[in-house]
Phi, psi and omega in degrees: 000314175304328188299305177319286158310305191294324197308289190310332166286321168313308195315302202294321181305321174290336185288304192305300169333297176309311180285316223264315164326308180280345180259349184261344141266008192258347169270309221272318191274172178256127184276019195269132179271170208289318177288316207291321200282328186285315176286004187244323176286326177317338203289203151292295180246157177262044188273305197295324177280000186265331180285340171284300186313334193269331149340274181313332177297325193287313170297333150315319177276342162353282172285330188288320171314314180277348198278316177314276158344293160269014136316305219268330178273353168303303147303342191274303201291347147309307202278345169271337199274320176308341185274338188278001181277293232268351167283329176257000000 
Protein backbone atom coordinates (compact mmCIF):
# COMPACT_ATOMS: atom_id res chain seq x y z
CA UNK A 1 0.00 0.00 0.00
CA UNK A 2 3.07 2.56 0.96
CA UNK A 3 4.48 1.35 -2.81
CA UNK A 4 1.12 2.62 -3.98
CA UNK A 5 1.08 5.78 -2.31
CA UNK A 6 4.51 6.48 -2.96
CA UNK A 7 3.78 5.66 -7.13
CA UNK A 8 0.87 8.25 -6.91
CA UNK A 9 2.70 10.91 -5.10
CA UNK A 10 5.80 10.83 -7.84
CA UNK A 11 2.92 10.66 -10.64
CA UNK A 12 1.38 13.96 -9.18
CA UNK A 13 4.57 15.64 -8.48
CA UNK A 14 5.65 14.92 -12.11
CA UNK A 15 2.23 16.15 -13.59
CA UNK A 16 2.34 19.21 -11.36
CA UNK A 17 6.46 19.82 -12.89
CA UNK A 18 4.96 19.41 -16.37
CA UNK A 19 2.00 22.32 -15.54
CA UNK A 20 4.49 24.62 -13.96
CA UNK A 21 6.72 24.39 -17.23
CA UNK A 22 4.18 25.16 -19.47
CA UNK A 23 2.56 27.93 -17.58
CA UNK A 24 6.04 29.67 -17.36
CA UNK A 25 6.15 29.24 -21.05
CA UNK A 26 3.30 30.27 -21.83
CA UNK A 27 4.18 34.19 -19.83
CA UNK A 28 7.85 34.38 -21.06
CA UNK A 29 6.58 33.50 -24.86
CA UNK A 30 3.54 35.22 -26.44
CA UNK A 31 0.73 33.00 -26.67
CA UNK A 32 -1.24 34.35 -29.45
CA UNK A 33 -1.39 33.03 -33.34
CA UNK A 34 -0.37 35.29 -35.63
CA UNK A 35 -3.70 36.92 -36.57
CA UNK A 36 -5.01 37.02 -33.00
CA UNK A 37 -1.39 39.46 -32.70
CA UNK A 38 -1.36 41.81 -35.64
CA UNK A 39 -5.30 42.80 -34.64
CA UNK A 40 -4.46 43.22 -31.14
CA UNK A 41 -1.15 45.29 -31.32
CA UNK A 42 -3.02 47.66 -33.49
CA UNK A 43 -4.89 48.90 -30.88
CA UNK A 44 -3.79 51.89 -28.54
CA UNK A 45 -4.10 49.93 -24.83
CA UNK A 46 -3.55 46.69 -24.42
CA UNK A 47 -6.22 45.62 -22.10
CA UNK A 48 -7.97 43.69 -24.70
CA UNK A 49 -4.49 41.46 -25.56
CA UNK A 50 -3.36 40.95 -21.85
CA UNK A 51 -7.34 39.68 -21.43
CA UNK A 52 -7.00 37.19 -24.62
CA UNK A 53 -3.67 35.99 -22.90
CA UNK A 54 -4.99 35.49 -19.48
CA UNK A 55 -7.93 33.54 -21.53
CA UNK A 56 -5.51 31.61 -23.53
CA UNK A 57 -3.94 30.74 -20.08
CA UNK A 58 -6.80 30.12 -18.35
CA UNK A 59 -7.78 27.35 -21.16
CA UNK A 60 -4.25 25.87 -20.21
CA UNK A 61 -4.81 24.84 -17.00
CA UNK A 62 -7.64 23.18 -17.52
CA UNK A 63 -6.84 19.76 -18.78
CA UNK A 64 -4.26 19.92 -16.12
CA UNK A 65 -6.52 20.44 -13.51
CA UNK A 66 -9.45 17.51 -14.65
CA UNK A 67 -5.99 15.40 -15.36
CA UNK A 68 -5.73 16.11 -11.65
CA UNK A 69 -8.78 15.65 -10.56
CA UNK A 70 -9.28 11.84 -11.65
CA UNK A 71 -5.76 10.91 -10.58
CA UNK A 72 -7.08 12.14 -7.21
CA UNK A 73 -10.42 10.16 -7.52
CA UNK A 74 -8.34 6.99 -8.40
CA UNK A 75 -6.73 7.45 -5.97
CA UNK A 76 -9.58 7.70 -3.12
CA UNK A 77 -11.43 5.07 -4.38
CA UNK A 78 -8.07 2.77 -4.34
CA UNK A 79 -7.33 3.91 -0.98
CA UNK A 80 -11.16 2.87 -0.20
CA UNK A 81 -11.20 -0.48 -1.59
CA UNK A 82 -7.61 -1.40 0.14
CA UNK A 83 -9.33 -0.18 3.42
CA UNK A 84 -12.24 -2.43 2.81
CA UNK A 85 -9.30 -5.65 1.89
CA UNK A 86 -7.70 -5.06 5.32
CA UNK A 87 -10.95 -4.95 7.34
CA UNK A 88 -12.29 -8.24 6.22
Amino acid sequence: MKLQLKHMVIGVLIMLAFAKSDMQAATVTSTQCAMCRAVLESEEDNSTAKGVNNGIKYLMVIPYILVGGVFYAIYRSRKKLNAAKDEV
